[in-house]
C-alpha beads as a LAMMPS data file, in Angstrom:
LAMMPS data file: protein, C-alpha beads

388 atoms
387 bonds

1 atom types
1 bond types

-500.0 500.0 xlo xhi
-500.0 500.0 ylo yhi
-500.0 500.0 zlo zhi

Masses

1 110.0

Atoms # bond

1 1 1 141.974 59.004 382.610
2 1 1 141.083 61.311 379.473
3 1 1 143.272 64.868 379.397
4 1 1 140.125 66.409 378.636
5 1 1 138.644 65.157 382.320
6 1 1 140.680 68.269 382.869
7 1 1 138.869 70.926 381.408
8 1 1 137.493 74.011 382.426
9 1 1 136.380 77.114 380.727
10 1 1 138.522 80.332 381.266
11 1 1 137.382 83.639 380.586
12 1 1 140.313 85.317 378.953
13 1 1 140.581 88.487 380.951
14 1 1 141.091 86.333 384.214
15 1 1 144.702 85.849 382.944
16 1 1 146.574 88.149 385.132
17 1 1 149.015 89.783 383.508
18 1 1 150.777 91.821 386.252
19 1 1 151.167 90.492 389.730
20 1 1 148.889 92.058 392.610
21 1 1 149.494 95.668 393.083
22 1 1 151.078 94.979 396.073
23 1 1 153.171 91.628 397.265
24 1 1 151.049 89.632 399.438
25 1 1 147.976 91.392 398.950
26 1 1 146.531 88.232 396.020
27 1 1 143.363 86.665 396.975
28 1 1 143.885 83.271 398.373
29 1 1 141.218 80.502 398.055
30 1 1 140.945 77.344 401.007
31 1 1 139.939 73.908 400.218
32 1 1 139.050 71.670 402.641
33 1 1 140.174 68.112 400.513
34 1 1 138.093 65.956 403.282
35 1 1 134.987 67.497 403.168
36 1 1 135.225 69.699 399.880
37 1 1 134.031 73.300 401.150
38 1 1 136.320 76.292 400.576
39 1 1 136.019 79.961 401.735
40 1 1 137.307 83.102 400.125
41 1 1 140.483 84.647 402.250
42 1 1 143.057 86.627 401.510
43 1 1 146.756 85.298 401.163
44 1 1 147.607 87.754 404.372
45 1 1 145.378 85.081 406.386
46 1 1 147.646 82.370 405.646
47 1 1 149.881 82.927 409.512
48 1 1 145.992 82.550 410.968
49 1 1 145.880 79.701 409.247
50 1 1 148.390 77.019 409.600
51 1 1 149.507 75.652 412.921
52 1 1 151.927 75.948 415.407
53 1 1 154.319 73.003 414.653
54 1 1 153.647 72.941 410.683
55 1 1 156.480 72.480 408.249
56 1 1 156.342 74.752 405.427
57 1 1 158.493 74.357 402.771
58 1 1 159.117 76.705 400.323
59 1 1 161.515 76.315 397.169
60 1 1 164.265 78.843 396.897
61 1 1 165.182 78.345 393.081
62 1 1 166.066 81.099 391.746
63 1 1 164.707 81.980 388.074
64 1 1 167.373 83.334 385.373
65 1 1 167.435 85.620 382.580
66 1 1 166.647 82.609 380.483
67 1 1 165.347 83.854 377.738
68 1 1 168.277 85.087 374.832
69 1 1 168.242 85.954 371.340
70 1 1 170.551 84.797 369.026
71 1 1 171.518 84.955 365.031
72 1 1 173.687 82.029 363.169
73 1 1 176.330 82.042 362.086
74 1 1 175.413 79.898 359.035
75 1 1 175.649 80.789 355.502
76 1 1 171.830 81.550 355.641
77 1 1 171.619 84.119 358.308
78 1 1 171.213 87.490 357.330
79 1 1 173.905 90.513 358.365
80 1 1 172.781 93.184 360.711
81 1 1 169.755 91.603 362.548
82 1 1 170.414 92.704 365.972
83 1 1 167.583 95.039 367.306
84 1 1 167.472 96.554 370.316
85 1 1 164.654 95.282 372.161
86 1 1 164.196 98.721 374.034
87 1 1 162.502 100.273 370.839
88 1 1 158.892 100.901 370.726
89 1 1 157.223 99.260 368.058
90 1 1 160.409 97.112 367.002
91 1 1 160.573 93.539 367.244
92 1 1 164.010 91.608 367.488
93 1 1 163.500 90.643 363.404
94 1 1 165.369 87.916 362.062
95 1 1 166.433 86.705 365.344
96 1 1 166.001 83.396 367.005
97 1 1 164.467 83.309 370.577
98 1 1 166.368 80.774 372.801
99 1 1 164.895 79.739 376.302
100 1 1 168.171 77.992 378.432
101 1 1 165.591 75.117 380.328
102 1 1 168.294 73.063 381.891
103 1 1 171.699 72.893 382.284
104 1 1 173.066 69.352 381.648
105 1 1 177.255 69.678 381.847
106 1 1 180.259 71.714 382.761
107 1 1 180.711 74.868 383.952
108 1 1 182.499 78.433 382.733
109 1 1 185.637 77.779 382.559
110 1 1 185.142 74.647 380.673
111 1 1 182.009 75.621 378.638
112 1 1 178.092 74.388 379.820
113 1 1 175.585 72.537 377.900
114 1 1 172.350 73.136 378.259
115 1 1 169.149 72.062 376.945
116 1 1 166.911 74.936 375.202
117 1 1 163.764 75.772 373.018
118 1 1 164.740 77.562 369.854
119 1 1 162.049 79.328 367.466
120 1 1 162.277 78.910 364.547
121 1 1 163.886 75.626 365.507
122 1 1 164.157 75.025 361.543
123 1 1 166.906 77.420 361.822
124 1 1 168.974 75.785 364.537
125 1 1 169.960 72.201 362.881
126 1 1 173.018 70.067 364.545
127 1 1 176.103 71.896 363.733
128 1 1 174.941 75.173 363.567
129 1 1 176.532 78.591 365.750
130 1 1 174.530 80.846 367.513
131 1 1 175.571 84.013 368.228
132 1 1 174.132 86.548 371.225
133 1 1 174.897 89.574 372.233
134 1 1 173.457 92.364 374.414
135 1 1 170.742 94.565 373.144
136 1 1 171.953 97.032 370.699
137 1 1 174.806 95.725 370.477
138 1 1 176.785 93.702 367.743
139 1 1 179.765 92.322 369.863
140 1 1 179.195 88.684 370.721
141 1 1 179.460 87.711 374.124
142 1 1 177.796 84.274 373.761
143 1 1 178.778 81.447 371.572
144 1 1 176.761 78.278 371.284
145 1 1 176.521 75.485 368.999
146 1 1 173.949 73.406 368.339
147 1 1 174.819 69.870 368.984
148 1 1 171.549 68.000 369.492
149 1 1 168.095 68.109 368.489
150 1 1 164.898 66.974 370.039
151 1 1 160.747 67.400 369.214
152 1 1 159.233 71.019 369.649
153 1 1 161.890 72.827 369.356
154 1 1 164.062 71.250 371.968
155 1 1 167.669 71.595 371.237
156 1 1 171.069 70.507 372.666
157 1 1 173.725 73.626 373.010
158 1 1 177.428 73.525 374.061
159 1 1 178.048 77.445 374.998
160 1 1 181.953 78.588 374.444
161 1 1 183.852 78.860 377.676
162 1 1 183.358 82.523 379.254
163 1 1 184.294 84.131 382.478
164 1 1 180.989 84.180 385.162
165 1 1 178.458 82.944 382.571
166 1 1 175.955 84.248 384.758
167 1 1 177.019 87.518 384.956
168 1 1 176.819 87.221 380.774
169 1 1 172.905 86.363 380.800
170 1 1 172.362 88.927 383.153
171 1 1 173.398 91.294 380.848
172 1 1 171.939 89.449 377.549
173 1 1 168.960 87.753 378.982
174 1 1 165.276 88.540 379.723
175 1 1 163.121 86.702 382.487
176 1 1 161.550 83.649 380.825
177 1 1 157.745 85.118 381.103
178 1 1 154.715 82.613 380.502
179 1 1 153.384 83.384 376.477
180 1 1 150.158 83.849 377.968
181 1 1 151.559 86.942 379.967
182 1 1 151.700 89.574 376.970
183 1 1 154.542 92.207 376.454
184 1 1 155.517 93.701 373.660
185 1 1 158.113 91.741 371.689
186 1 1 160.225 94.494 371.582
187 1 1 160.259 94.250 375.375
188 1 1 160.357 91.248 376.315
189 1 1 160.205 92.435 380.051
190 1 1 159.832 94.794 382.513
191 1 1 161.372 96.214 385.797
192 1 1 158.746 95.208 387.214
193 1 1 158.925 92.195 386.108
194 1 1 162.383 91.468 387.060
195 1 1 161.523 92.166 391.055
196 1 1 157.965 90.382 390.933
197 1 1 158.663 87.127 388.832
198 1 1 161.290 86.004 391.663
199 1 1 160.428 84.991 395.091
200 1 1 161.837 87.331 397.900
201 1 1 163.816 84.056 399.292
202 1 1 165.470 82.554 395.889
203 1 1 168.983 82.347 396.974
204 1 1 171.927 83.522 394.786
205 1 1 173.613 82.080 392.305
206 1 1 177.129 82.106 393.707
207 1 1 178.908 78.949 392.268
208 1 1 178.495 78.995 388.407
209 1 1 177.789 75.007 388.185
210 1 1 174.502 75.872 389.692
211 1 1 171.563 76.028 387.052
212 1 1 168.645 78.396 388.300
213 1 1 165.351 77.812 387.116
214 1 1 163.364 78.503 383.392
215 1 1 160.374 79.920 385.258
216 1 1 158.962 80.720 388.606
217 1 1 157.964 78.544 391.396
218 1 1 155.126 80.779 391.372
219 1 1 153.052 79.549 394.350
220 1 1 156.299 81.549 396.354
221 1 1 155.373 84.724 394.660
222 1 1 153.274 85.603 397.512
223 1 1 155.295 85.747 400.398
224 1 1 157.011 89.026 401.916
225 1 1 159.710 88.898 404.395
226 1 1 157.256 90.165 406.934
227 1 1 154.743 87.748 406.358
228 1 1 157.391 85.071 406.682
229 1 1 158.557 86.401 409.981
230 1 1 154.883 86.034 411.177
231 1 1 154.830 82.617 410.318
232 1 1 157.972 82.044 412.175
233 1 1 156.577 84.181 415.684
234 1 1 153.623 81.888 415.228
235 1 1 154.976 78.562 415.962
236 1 1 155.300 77.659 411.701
237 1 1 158.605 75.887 410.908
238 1 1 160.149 76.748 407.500
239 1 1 162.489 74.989 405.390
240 1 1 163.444 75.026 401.589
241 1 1 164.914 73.029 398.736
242 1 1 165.775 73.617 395.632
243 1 1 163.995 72.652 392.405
244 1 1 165.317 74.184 389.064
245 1 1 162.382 75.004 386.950
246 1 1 162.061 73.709 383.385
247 1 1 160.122 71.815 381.015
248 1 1 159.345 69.040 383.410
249 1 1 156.995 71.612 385.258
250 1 1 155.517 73.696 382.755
251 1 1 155.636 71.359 378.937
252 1 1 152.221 71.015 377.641
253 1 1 150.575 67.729 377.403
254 1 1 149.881 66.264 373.898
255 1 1 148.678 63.282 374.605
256 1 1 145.039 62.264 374.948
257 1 1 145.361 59.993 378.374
258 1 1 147.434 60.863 381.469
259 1 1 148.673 57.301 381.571
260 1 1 150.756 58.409 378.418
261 1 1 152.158 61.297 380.274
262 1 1 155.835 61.363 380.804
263 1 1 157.760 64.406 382.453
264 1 1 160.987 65.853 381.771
265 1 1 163.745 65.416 384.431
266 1 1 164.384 68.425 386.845
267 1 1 167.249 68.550 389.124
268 1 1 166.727 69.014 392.754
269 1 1 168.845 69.699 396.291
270 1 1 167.654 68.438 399.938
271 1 1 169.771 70.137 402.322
272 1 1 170.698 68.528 405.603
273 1 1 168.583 70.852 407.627
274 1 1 165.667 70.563 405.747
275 1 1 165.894 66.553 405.791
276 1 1 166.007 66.954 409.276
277 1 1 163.159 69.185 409.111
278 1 1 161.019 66.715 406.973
279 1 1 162.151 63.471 409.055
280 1 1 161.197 65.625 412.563
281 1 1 157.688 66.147 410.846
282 1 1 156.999 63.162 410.249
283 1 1 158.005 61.215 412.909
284 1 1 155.927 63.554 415.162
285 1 1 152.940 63.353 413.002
286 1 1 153.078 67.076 412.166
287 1 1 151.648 68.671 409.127
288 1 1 153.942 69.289 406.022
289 1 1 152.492 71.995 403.772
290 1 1 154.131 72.200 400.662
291 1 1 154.542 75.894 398.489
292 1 1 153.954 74.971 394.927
293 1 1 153.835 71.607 392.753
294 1 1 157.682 71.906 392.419
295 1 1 157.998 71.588 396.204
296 1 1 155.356 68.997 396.349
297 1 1 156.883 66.861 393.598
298 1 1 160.307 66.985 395.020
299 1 1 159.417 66.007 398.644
300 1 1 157.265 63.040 397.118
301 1 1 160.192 62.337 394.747
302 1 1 162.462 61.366 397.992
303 1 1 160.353 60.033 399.888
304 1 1 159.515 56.847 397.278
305 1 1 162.920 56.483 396.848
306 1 1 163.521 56.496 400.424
307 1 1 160.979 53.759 400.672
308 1 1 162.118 52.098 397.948
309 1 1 165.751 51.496 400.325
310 1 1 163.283 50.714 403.526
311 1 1 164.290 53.458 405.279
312 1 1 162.301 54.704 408.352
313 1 1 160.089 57.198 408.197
314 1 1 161.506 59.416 410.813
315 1 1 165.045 59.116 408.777
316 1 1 164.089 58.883 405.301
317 1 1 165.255 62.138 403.584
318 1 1 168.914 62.707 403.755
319 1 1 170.986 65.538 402.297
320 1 1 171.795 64.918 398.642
321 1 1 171.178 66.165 395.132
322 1 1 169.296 64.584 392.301
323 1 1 166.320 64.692 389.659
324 1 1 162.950 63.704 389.540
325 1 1 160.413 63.314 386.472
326 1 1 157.414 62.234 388.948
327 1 1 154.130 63.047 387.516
328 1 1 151.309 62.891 390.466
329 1 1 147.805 62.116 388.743
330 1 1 144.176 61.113 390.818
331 1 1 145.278 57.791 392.757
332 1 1 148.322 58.626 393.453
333 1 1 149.289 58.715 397.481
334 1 1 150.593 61.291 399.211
335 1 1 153.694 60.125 401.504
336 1 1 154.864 63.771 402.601
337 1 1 152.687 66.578 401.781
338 1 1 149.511 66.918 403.882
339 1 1 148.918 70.531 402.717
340 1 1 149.492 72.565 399.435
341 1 1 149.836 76.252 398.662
342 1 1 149.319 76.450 394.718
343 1 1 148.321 79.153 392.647
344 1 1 145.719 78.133 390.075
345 1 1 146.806 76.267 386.734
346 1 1 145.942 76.374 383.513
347 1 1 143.262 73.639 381.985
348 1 1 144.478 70.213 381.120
349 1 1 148.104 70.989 382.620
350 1 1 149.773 68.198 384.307
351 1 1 149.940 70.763 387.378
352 1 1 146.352 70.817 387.077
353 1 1 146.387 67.043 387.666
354 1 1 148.467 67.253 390.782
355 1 1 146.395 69.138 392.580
356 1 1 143.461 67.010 391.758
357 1 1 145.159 64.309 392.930
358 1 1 146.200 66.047 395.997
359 1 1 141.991 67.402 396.489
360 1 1 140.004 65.452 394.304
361 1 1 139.117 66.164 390.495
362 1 1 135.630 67.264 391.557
363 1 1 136.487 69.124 394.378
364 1 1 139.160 71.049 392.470
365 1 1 136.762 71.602 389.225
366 1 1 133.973 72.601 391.589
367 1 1 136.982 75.175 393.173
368 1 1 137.984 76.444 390.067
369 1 1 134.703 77.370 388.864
370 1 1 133.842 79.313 392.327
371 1 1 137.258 80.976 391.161
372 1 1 136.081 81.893 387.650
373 1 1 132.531 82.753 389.104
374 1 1 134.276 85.312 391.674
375 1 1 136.890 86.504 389.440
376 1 1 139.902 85.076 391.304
377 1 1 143.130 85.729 388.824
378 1 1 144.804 83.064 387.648
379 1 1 148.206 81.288 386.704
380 1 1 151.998 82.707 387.717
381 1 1 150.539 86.432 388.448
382 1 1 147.327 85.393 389.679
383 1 1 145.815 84.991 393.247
384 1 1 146.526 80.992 394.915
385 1 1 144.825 78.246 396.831
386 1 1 145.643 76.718 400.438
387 1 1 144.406 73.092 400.395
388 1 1 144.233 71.300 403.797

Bonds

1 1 1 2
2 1 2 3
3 1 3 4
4 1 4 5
5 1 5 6
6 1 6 7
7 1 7 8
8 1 8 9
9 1 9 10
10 1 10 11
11 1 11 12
12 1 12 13
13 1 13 14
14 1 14 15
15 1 15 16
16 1 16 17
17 1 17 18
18 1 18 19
19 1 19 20
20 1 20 21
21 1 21 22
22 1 22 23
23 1 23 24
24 1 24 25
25 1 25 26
26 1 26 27
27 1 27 28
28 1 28 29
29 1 29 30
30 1 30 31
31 1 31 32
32 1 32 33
33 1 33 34
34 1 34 35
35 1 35 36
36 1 36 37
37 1 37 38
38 1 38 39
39 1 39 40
40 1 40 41
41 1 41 42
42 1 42 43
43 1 43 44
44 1 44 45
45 1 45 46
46 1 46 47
47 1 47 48
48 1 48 49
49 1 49 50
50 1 50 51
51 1 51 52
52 1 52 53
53 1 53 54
54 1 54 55
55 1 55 56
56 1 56 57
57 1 57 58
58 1 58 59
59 1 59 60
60 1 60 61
61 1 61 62
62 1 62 63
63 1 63 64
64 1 64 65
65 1 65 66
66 1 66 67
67 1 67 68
68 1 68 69
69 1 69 70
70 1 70 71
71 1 71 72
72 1 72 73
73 1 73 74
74 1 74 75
75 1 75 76
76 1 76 77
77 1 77 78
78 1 78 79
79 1 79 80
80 1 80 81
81 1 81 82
82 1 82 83
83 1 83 84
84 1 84 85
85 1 85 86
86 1 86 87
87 1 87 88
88 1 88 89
89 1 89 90
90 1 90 91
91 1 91 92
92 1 92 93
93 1 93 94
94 1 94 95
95 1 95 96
96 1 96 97
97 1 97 98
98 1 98 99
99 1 99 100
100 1 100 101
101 1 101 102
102 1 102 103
103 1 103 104
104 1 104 105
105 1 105 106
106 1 106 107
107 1 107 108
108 1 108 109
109 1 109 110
110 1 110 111
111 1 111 112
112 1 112 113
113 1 113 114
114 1 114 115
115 1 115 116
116 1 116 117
117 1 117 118
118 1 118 119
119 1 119 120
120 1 120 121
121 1 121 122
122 1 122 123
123 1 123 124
124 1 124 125
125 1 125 126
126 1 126 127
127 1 127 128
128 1 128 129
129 1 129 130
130 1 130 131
131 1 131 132
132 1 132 133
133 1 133 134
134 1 134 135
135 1 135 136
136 1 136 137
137 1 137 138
138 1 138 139
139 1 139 140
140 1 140 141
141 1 141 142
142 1 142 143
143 1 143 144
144 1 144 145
145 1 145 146
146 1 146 147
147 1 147 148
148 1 148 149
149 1 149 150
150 1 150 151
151 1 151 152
152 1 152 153
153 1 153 154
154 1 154 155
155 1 155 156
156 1 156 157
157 1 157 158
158 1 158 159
159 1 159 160
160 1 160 161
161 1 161 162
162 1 162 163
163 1 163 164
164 1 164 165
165 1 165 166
166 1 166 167
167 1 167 168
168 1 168 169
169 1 169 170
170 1 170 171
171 1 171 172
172 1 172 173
173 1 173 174
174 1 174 175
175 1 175 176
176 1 176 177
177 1 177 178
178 1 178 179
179 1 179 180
180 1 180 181
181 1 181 182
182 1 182 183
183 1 183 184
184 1 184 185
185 1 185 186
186 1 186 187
187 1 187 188
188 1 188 189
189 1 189 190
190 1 190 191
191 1 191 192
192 1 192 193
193 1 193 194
194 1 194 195
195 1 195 196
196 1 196 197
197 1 197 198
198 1 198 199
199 1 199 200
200 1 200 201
201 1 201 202
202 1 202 203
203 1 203 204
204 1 204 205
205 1 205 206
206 1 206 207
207 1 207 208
208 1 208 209
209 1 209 210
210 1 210 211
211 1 211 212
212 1 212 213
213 1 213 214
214 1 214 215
215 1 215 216
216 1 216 217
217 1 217 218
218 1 218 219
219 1 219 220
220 1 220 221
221 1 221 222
222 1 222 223
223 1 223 224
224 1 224 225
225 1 225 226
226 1 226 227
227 1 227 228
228 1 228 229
229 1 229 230
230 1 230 231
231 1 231 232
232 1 232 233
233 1 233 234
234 1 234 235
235 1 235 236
236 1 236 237
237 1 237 238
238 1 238 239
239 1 239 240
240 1 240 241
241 1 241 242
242 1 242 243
243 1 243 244
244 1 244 245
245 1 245 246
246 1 246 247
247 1 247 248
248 1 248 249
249 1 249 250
250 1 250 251
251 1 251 252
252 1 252 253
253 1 253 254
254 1 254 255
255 1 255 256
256 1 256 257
257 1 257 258
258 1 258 259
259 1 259 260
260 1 260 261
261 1 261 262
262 1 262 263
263 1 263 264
264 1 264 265
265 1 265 266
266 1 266 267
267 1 267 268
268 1 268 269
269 1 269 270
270 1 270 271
271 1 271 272
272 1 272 273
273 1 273 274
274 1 274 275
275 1 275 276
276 1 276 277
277 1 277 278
278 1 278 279
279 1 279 280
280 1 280 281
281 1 281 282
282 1 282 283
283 1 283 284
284 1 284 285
285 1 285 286
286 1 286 287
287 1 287 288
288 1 288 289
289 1 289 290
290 1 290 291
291 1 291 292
292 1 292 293
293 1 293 294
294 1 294 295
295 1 295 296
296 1 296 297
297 1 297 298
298 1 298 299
299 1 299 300
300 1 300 301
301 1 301 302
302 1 302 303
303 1 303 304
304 1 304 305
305 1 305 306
306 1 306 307
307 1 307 308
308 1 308 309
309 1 309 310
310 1 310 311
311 1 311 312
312 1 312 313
313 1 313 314
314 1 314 315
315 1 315 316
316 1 316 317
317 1 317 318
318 1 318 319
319 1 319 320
320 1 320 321
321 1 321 322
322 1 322 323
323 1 323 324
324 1 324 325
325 1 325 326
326 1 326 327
327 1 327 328
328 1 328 329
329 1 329 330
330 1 330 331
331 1 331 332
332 1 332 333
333 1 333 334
334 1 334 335
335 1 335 336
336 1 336 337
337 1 337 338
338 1 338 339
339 1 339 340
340 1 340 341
341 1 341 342
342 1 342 343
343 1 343 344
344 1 344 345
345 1 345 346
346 1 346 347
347 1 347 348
348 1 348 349
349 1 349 350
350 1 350 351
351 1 351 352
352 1 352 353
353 1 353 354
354 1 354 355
355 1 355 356
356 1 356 357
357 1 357 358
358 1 358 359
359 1 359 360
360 1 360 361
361 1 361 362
362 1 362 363
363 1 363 364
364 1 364 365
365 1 365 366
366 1 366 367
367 1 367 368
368 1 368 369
369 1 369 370
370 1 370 371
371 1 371 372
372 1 372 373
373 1 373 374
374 1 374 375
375 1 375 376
376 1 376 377
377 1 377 378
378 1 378 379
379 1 379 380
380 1 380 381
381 1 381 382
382 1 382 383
383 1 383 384
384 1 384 385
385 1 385 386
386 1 386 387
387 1 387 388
């Protein structure tokens, strides 16, 4: 199929650029993906409308301060660039931006490599040092050198070993916003930000070889603890895995046909409770409704590798950790997920594709534009979908 199959117009102004006033509160639109007809709701319907005896399964990733700044080292960088973001009207001049998308080795005591975007990338060849530090500040907390370099920016970093690396980004690090959510350069983010662009159940980050995620698994932005607990009182079961965020979700697609389409690897977790959650469902024929593409592409991830061994379906997922780089296009078959929570995605965006291949292209299109015509606000801030 063409990209451009894909396509929809998008006023501008529908971008939301600040979640709902209120967690919870977003509009939510239903799709029925058997007969095609959907119904304006609210997301605060949703315990009214799933079933007693669903699975819902939610991913608990939890999204870093992945977004640094850095100056080199080299004998081109300039002296002095370090701006502190908190200025009005300043912009971090001179400095690279550096967005941590995956972390491939190693841990703090022994020094992590991790796979970034760098702009300018032209400044970031193999062998250069990066150096970051906190805003307003000089002293370098964060050494990295460059020792890899990919398309678009993509580069390879080996970070000097430091004491609860974490702990470091929180101090030097802004949430990796969307570039079509606006804020002034000079601040990257805001408080608000920081509380909204995180799901109330992402779980800590308590052993430093775990990654965390490059953006939001933003279909989870909904939820409140309270609406959770309904859920629960209503019969819904609720399980989670983990799916760290990066390019494989969110990289644009520059190619003209999906068949050319190929995803970057993520890394995932099953737990053992949630297999046995997933394995229950299914072997009693109950609905699995999956919270966001990530979710969705992880469950359908295991379970074609599970086929692929010839295990049973009531004992297919088991409790292990790996990565997936599935891409779900129209005509591809659903083994797991028999409902989808998604918020809605930008045009020609290989999320986009999923969910028409989860509803239908038509039926989606046909959705979306209701959406535009109504005003529904889209992408990570923006109101969501329930497809059943």
């Amino acid at each position: 199929m063409l990209v451009s199959e894909f396509h929809f117009d998008l006023p501008e102004e529908l971008i939301a650029q600040r979640p709902a006033e209120v967690r919870g509160t977003s509009r939510m639109l239903t799709l029925d993906r058997t007969t095609g007809e959907f119904a304006d709701r609210g997301f605060r319907e949703l315990p009214e409308l799933l079933r007693a005896g669903d699975l819902l399964v939610l991913n608990d990733s939890r999204v870093i301060p992945a977004r640094l700044y850095a100056r080199r080292l080299g004998r081109m960088a300039q002296e002095g660039m370090v701006v502190p973001p908190g200025q009005p009207g300043q912009t971090p001049h001179g400095l690279m931006e550096v967005l941590l998308t995956e972390r491939l080795t190693g841990n703090s005591n022994r020094g992590q490599e991790w796979s970034a975007l760098v702009r300018p990338a032209r400044k970031a060849p193999v062998g250069e040092t990066l150096l970051f530090s906190a805003p307003g500040s000089e002293e370098v907390l964060l050494r990295a050198t460059v020792t890899g370099a990919g398309d678009f920016g993509e580069r390879r970093l080996r970070f000097e070993p430091v004491e609860e690396f974490h702990a470091v980004l929180e101090r030097i690090g802004h949430l990796p916003l969307p570039p079509y959510i606006h804020r002034e350069k000079a601040v990257p983010d805001r408080e608000e930000d920081r509380q909204r662009y995180q799901t109330v159940y992402s779980h800590p980050l308590d052993r430093e070889d775990e990654a965390g995620s490059a953006a939001a698994p933003t279909a989870g932005l909904h939820f409140t603890r309270e609406i959770l607990a309904e859920l629960r009182e209503r019969g819904v079961e609720i399980a989670t895995l983990t799916l760290h965020v990066g390019l494989g979700t969110f990289q644009p697609v520059r190619v003209s046909r999906t068949e050319e389409i190929r995803l970057h690897a993520e890394c995932y977790t099953i737990s053992a409770e949630t297999a046995a959650a997933v394995n229950g469902a299914r072997a009693e024929g109950r609905r699995i409704v999956a919270v966001g593409t990530t979710s969705t592409r992880t469950l359908e991830h295991v379970a074609r590798e599970a086929e692929a061994r010839g295990a049973e379906v009531g004992a297919a997922f088991w409790p292990h950790s790996g990565s997936t780089s599935l891409f779900l296009s129209p005509g591809a078959e659903f083994k797991v997920v028999s409902g989808l929570l998604t918020n809605f995605h930008l045009p020609e965006s290989t999320l986009l594709m999923l969910v028409s291949a989860f509803a239908g292209r038509e039926r989606v299109l046909a959705a979306y534009s209701h959406a535009v015509q109504e005003r529904y606000r889209f992408f990570s801030y923006g109101d969501c979908m329930l497809i059943t």
